[in-house]
N, C-alpha and C positions, 0 to 999 in steps of 0.2 A: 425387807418388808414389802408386803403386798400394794399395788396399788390402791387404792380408793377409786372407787367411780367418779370420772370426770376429773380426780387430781387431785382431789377436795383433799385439807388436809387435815392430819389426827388432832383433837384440840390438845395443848400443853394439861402437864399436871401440875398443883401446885403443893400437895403433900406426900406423904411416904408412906407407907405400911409395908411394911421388908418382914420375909419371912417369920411370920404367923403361923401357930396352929391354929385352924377356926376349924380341926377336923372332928366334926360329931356335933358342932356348933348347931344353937336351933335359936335363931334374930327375929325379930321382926320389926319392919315399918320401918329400919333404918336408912336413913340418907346421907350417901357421899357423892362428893361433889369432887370435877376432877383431883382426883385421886390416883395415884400411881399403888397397884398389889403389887409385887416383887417377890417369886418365892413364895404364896401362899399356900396352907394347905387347908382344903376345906372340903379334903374328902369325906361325906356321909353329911353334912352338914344340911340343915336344911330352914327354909325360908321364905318365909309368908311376908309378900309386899313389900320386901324394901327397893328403895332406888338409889341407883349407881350414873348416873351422870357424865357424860363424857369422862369416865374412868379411863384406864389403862391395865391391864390385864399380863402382869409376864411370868411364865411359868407358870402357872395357879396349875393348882389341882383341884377340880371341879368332879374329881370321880364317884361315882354313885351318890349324888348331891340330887337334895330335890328342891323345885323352886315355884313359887305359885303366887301370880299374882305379882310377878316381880318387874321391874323396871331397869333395864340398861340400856340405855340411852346412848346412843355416839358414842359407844367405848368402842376400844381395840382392844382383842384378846390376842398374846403373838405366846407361840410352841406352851397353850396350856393342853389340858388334859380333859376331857369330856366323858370318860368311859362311863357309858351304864348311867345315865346323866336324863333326869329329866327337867321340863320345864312345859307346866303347864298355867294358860295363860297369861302369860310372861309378853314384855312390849320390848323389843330388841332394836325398836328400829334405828337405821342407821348403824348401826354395831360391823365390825370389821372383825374376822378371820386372818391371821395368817398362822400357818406352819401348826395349826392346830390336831388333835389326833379326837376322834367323835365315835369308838367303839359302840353301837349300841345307845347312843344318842336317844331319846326318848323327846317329842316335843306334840304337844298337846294344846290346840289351840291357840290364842296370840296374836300377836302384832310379827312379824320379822319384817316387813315392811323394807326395802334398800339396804339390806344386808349385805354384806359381804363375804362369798366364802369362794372366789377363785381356786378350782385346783384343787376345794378338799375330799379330803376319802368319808363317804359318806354313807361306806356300803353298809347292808344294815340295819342304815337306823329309819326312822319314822317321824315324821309331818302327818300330823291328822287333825285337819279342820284347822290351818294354820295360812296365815295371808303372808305372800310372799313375795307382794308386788314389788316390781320391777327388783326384785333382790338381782345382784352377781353371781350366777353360778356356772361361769365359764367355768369350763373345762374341770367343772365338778365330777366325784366320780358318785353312782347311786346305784350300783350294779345292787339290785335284789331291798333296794330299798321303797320304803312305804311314802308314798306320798297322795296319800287321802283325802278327797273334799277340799284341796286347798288351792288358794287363790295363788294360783300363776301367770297373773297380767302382767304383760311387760317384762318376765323374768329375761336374765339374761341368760342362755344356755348355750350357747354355739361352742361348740368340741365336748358337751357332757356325754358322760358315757349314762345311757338311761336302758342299759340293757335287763331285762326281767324286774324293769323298775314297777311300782304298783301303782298305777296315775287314776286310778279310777275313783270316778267323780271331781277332779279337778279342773280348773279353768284353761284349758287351754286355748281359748281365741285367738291369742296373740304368739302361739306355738310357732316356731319357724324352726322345720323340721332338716334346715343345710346345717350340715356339717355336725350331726346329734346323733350317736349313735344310739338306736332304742329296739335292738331286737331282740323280741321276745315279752318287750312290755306292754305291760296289761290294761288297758283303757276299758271303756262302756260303750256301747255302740255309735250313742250321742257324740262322743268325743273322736271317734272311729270318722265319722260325718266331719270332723271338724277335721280331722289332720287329712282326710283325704281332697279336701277343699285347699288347703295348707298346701297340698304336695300337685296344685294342679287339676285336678280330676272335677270335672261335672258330674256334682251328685243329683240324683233327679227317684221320686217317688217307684 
């Protein structure tokens, strides 16, 4: 299992949902509260507003799932399945990654706010107008992936691979460009001014 930022630890569950079809499933407004999924399947499934609460997430299959409007809260999702997966305006914050697979990942505005996703393959997929503050994305992989308009204060990125990544119009102030590899990715000129400031250089009119 992944660490958590700072150590912190995953909250307990206090009930079960074991291998489930929720697949084609269409919920709404539902609330669980730490909750252990186990084996679910909730591919195509999709979901207007409900909230998930320091859940637990293991194995799920979330593939071509759409979710809008949703809440998961300090869960941990550990080896579920994201393919082809959207989520627009969705509040994730604090939410933990491990061993997760994100094909094609789809995310449209929101909260991700201290996410967690150490390590994962995130080639791809797309962030557009999505806040990511001080998320985990050490040694994330985003090769060819979309990350639009979105709020990257404080992320953590040291060994991400950000090669042909699409950063334009995102916040990079707090970009620190050691140990990142980004060639070939695509910024604005504004942001251009920013990582060259980042890398040292006196920018001047």
């Amino acid at each position: 299992m992944a660490e958590r930022k700072h150590g912190v630890p995953a909250p307990p569950t206090e009930t079960t949902v074991r291998s489930a079809n929720w697949d084609g499933r269409e919920f709404s407004g539902e609330t669980h509260h730490r909750v252990l999924f186990q084996d679910v399947d909730m591919t195509e499934a999709i979901d207007h507003g409900s909230t998930f609460e320091e859940c637990a997430f293991r194995n799920v299959r979330f593939n071509v799932s759409v979710h809008e409007d949703a809440r998961f809260l300090t869960c941990t999702f550990s080896r579920c399945s994201f393919f082809d997966a959207t989520f627009r305006g969705c509040k994730l914050t604090g939410s933990m990654f491990d061993g997760c697979t994100f094909g094609l990942l789809k995310v449209e505005g929101g909260d991700w706010s201290y996410v967690g996703l150490p390590g994962a393959d995130l080639r791809g997929s797309a962030f557009h107008g999505t806040r990511l503050r001080e998320a985990d994305l050490t040694g994330a992989r985003l090769e060819g992936a979309e990350v639009l308009r979105a709020d990257l204060t404080g992320a953590w990125l040291r060994e991400a691979d950000l090669t042909k990544c699409d950063l334009r119009g995102s916040d990079l102030s707090t970009f620190d460009p050691t140990g990142v590899t980004f060639k070939g990715a695509l910024i604005d000129a504004f942001q251009a001014t920013v990582v060259a400031g980042a890398l040292g250089f006196d920018v001047r009119a």
